[in-house]
ZATI-381266 format. One record per residue (C-alpha): chain; x, y, z; residue in three letters; residue number from 1. Coordinates in steps of 0.2 Angstrom, whole numbers, m for minus. Layout:
<atoms>
ATOM, A, X, Y, Z, ALA, NUM
...
</atoms>
This chain:
<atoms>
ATOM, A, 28, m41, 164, UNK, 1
ATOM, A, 14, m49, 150, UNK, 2
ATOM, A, 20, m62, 139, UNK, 3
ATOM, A, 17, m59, 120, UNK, 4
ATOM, A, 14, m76, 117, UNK, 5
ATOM, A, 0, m79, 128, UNK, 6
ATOM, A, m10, m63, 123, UNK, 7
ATOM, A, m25, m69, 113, UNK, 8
ATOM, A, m34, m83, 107, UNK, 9
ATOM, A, m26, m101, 99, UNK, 10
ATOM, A, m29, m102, 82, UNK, 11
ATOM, A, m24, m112, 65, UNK, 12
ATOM, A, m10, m107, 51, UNK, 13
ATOM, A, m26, m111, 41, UNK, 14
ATOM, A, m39, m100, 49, UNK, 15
ATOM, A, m26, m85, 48, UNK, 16
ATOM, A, m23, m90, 30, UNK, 17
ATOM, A, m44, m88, 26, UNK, 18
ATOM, A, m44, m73, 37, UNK, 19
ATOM, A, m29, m61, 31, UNK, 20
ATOM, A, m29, m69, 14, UNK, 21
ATOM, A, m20, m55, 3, UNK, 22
ATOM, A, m10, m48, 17, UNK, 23
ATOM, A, 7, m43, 13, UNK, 24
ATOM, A, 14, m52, 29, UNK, 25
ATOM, A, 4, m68, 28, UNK, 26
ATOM, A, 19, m77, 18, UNK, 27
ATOM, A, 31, m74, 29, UNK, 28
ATOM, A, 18, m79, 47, UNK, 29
ATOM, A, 14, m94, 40, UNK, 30
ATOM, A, 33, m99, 36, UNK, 31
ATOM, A, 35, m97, 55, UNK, 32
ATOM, A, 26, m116, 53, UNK, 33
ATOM, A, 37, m123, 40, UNK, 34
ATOM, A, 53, m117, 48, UNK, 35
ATOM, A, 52, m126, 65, UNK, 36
ATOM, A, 53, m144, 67, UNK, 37
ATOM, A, 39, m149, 76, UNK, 38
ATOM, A, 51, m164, 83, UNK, 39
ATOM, A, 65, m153, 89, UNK, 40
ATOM, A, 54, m137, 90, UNK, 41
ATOM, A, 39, m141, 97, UNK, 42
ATOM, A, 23, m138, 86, UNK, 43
ATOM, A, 19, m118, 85, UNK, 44
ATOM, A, 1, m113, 90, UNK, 45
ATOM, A, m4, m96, 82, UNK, 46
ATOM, A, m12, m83, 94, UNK, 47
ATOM, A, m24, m71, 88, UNK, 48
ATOM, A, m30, m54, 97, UNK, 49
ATOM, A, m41, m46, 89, UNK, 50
ATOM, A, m43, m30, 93, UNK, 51
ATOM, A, m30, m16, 99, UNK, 52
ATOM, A, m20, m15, 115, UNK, 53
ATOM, A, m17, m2, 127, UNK, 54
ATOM, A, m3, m8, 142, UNK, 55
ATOM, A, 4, m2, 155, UNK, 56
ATOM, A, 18, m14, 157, UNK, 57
ATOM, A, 32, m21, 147, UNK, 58
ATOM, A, 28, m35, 136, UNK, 59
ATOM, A, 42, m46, 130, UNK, 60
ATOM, A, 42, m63, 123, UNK, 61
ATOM, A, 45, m81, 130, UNK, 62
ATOM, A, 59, m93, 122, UNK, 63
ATOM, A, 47, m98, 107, UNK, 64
ATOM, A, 44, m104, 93, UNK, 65
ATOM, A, 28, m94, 93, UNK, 66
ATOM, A, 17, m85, 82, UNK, 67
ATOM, A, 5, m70, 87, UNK, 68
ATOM, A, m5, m58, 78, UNK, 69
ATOM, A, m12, m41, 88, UNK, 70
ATOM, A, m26, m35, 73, UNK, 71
ATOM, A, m26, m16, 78, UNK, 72
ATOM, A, m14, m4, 87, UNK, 73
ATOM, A, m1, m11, 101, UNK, 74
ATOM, A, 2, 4, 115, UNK, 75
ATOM, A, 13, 1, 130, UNK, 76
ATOM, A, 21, 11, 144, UNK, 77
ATOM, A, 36, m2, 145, UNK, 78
ATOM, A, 46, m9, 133, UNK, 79
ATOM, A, 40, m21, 118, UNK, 80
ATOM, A, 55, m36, 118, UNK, 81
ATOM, A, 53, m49, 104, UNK, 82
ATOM, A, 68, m63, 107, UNK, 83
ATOM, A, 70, m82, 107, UNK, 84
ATOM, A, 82, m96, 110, UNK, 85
ATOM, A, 93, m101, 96, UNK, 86
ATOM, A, 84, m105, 80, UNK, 87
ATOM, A, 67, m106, 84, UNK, 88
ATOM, A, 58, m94, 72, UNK, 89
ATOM, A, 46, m85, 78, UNK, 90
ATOM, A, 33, m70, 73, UNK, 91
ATOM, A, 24, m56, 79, UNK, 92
ATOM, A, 12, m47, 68, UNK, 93
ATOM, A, 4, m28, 71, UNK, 94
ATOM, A, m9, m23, 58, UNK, 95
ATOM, A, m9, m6, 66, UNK, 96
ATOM, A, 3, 6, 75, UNK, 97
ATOM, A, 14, 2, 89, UNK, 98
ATOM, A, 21, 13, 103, UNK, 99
ATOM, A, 30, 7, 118, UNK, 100
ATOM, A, 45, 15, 127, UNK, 101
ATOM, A, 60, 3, 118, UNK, 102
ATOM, A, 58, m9, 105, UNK, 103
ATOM, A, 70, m25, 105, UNK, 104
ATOM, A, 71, m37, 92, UNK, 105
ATOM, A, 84, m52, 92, UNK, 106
ATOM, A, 89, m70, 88, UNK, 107
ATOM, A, 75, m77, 78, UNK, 108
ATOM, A, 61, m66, 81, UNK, 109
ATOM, A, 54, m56, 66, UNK, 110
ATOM, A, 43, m42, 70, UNK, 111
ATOM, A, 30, m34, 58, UNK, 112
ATOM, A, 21, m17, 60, UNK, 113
ATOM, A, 9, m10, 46, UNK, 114
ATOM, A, 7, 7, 52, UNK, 115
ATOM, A, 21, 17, 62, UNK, 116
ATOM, A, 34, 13, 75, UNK, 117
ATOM, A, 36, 26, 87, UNK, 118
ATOM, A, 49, 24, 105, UNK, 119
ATOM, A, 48, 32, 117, UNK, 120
ATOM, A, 35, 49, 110, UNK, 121
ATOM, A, 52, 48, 94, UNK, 122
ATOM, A, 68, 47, 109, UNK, 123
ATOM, A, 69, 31, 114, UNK, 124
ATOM, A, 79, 14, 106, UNK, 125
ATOM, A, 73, 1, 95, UNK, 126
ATOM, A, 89, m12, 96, UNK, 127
ATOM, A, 90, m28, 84, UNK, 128
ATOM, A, 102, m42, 87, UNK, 129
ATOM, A, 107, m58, 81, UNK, 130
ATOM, A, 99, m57, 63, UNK, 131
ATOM, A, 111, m72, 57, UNK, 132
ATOM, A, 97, m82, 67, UNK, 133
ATOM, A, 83, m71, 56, UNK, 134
ATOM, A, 79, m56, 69, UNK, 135
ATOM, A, 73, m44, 57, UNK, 136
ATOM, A, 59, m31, 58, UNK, 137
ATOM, A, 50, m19, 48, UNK, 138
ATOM, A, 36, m6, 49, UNK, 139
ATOM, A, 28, 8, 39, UNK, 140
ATOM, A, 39, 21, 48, UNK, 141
ATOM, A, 50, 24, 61, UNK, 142
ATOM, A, 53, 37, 75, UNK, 143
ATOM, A, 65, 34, 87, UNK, 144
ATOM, A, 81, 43, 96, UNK, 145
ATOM, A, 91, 29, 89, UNK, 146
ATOM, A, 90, 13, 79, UNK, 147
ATOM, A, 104, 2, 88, UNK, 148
ATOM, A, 108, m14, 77, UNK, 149
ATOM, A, 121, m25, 75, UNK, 150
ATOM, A, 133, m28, 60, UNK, 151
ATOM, A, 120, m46, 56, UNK, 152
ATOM, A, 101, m36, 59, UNK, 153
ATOM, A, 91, m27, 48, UNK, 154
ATOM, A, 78, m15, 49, UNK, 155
ATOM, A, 65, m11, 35, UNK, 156
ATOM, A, 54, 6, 38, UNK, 157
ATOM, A, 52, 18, 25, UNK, 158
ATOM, A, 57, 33, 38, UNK, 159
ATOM, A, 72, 27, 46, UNK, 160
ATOM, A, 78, 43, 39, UNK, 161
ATOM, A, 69, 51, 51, UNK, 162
ATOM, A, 78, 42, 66, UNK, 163
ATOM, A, 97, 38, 70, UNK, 164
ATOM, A, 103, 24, 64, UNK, 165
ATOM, A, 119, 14, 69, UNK, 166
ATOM, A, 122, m3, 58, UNK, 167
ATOM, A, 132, m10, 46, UNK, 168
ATOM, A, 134, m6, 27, UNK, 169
ATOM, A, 128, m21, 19, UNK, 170
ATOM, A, 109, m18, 19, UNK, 171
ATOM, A, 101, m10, 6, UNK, 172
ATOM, A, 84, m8, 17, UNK, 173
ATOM, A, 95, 7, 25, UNK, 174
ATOM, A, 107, 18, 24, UNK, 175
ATOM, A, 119, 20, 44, UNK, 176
ATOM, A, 120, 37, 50, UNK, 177
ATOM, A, 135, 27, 61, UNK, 178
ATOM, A, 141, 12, 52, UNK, 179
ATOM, A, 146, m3, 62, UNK, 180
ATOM, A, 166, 1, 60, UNK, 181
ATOM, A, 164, 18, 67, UNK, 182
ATOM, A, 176, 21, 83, UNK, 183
ATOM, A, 162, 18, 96, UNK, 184
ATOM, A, 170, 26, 110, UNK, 185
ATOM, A, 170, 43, 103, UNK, 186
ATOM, A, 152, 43, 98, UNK, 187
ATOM, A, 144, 36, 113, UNK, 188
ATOM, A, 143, 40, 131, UNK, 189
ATOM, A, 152, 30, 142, UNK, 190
ATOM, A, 136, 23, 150, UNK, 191
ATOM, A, 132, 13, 134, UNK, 192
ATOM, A, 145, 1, 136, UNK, 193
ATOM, A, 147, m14, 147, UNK, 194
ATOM, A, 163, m19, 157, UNK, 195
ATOM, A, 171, m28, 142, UNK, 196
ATOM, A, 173, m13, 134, UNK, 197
ATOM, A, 158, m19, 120, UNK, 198
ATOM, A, 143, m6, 115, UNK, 199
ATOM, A, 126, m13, 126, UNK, 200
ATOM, A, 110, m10, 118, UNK, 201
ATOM, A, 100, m14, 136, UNK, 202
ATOM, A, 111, 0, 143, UNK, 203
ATOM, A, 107, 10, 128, UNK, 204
ATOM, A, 89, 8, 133, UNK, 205
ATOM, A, 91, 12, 153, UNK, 206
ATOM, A, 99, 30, 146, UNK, 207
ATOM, A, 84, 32, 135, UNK, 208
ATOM, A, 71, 26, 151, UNK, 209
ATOM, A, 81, 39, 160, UNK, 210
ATOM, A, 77, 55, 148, UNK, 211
ATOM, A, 96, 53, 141, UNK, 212
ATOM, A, 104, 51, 124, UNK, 213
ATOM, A, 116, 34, 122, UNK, 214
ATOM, A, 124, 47, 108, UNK, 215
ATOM, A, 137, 59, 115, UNK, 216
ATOM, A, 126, 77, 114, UNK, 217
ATOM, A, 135, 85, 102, UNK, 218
ATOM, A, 137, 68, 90, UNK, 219
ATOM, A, 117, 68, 91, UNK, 220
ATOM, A, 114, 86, 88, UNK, 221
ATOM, A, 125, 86, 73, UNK, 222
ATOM, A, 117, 72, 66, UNK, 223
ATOM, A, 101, 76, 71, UNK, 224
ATOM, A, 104, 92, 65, UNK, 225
ATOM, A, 110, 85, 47, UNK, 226
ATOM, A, 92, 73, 42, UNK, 227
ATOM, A, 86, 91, 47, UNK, 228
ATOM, A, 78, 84, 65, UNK, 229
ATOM, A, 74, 93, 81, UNK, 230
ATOM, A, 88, 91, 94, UNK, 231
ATOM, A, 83, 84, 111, UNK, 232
ATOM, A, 84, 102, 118, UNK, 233
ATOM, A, 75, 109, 106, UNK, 234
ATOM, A, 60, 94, 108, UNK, 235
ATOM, A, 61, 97, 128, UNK, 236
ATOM, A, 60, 116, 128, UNK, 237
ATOM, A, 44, 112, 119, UNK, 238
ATOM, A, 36, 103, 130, UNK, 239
ATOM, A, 41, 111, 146, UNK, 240
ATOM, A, 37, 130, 139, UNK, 241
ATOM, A, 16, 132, 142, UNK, 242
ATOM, A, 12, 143, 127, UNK, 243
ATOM, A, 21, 129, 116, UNK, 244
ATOM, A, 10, 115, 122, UNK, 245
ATOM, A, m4, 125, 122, UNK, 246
ATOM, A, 2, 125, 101, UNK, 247
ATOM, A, 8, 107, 101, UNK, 248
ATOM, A, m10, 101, 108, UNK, 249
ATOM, A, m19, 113, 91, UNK, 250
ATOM, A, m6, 102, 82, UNK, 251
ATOM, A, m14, 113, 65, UNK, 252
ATOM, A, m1, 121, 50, UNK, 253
ATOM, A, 1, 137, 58, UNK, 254
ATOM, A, 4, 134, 77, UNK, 255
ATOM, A, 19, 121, 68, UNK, 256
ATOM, A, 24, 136, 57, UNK, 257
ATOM, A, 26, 148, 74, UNK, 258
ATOM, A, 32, 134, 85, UNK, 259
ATOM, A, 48, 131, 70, UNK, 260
ATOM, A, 50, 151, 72, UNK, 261
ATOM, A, 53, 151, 89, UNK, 262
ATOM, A, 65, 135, 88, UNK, 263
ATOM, A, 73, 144, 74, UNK, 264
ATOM, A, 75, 161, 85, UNK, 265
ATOM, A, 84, 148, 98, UNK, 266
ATOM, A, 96, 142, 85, UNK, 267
ATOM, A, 85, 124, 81, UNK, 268
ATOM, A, 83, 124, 62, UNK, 269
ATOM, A, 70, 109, 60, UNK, 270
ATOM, A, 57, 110, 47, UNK, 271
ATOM, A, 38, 113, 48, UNK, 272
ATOM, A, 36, 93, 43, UNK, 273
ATOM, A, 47, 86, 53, UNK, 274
ATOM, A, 44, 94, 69, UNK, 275
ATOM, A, 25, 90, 64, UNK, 276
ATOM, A, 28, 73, 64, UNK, 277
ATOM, A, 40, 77, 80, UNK, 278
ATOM, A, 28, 82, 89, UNK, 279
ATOM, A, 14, 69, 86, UNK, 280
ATOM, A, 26, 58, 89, UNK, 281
ATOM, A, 28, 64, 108, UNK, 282
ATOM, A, 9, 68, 112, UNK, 283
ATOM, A, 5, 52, 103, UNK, 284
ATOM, A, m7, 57, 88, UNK, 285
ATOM, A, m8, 48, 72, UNK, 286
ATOM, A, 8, 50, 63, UNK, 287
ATOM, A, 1, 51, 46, UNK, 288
</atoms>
């Protein structure tokens, strides 16, 4: 396991201030300074890498408060887990993409992408917890099996609509294909939930490590199916089938078009776009 905060190089909240003057995120790095006391906190060091990273391992966070910035693209095999204790604020930045198996997000952790989240090739879990204590993240887009979060975390990407999400109402960054209220019991598999009885987000993650859906099949087909998505079948007849992958790897407008033809002679109705962006997702091309 590789810590987030001690990848890179120390830096100062002024040096990133001279350096990424006029990005969108800067405000809200540098206010990881101003809200930690540096008396009850300790004094926050920012952590520079600058390039990309390609991992093999999950990388997950320590207690904080810290604050790191990975300029290029994040890739990991294991899971990317952002938390800290109670109330100590703290940031990680992406300039780039990210891919990594899961993505968790909780307590005070904020976590900023400015190109695409993908989980798991577009089926695994981003969770988000705790977001009274200011979890939050956002990114450009995100593709994902399922966007878990609580009824007090947020999530801002422009394609959530091309993932699941279960949340609450109240935020007007998305709109919950399962709303926080929903009975959970007849929406999830039975493996999601813990021995109280309550909806786990790290057993949502082991189903999605193991190839499985959190969602009951026919609850994620439907709604799959109804934001016009591939089903899980459909996207693993794909890959297994050696003629498809053969199309997949050209990745060009017409092998999409006969690939949406054969899932459509299947009974898969997904558009050319979305199962474009679909398949990218899984052999981990660009998604723009």
């Amino acid at each position: 396991m590789i810590q987030v905060d001690e990848l890179g190089e120390e830096t100062t909240f002024a040096e990133v201030a001279r350096r990424f003057a006029g990005a969108s995120w800067l405000a809200s790095f540098l206010e990881t300074e101003q809200l930690n006391d540096p008396e009850t906190n300790g004094i926050v060091v920012p952590r520079i890498v600058n390039a990309g990273l390609r991992l093999d391992d999950t990388l997950k966070s320590g207690p904080g408060p810290w604050a790191v910035i990975i300029d290029g693209d994040l890739e990991t095999s294991g899971d990317l887990v952002c938390t800290t204790d109670d109330y100590l604020t703290s940031t990680l930045i992406v300039t780039g993409n990210v891919r990594a198996r899961n993505v968790r997000f909780a307590a005070s952790a904020r976590v900023g992408i400015e190109g695409d989240l993908v989980a798991g090739g577009g089926l695994g879990i981003v969770s988000g917890t705790w977001g009274d204590g200011g979890a939050v993240l956002w990114a450009r887009s995100c593709e994902a099996a399922l966007v878990l979060l609580d009824g007090n975390t947020s999530i801002d990407a422009d394609r959530c609509r091309r993932t699941l999400v279960c949340g609450s109402t109240g935020w007007g960054e998305f709109t919950p294909d399962i709303h926080d209220h929903a009975t959970f019991e007849e929406l999830f598999e039975p493996a999601a939930f813990d021995e109280r009885g309550d909806l786990d987000s790290g057993r949502a993650m082991a189903l999605a490590n193991e190839g499985r859906s959190a969602l009951r099949p026919e609850v994620e087909n439907r709604l799959r199916g109804s934001k016009g998505l591939a089903t899980r079948e459909a996207l693993a007849w794909l890959a297994s089938d050696p003629h498809c992958r053969e199309l997949m790897a050209l990745g060009d407008d017409r092998s999409m078009a006969v690939l949406a033809e054969q899932l459509a002679q299947r009974g898969h109705a997904v558009s050319i776009e979305s199962l474009t962006r679909s398949v990218r997702a899984m052999l981990g091309a660009r998604l723009a």
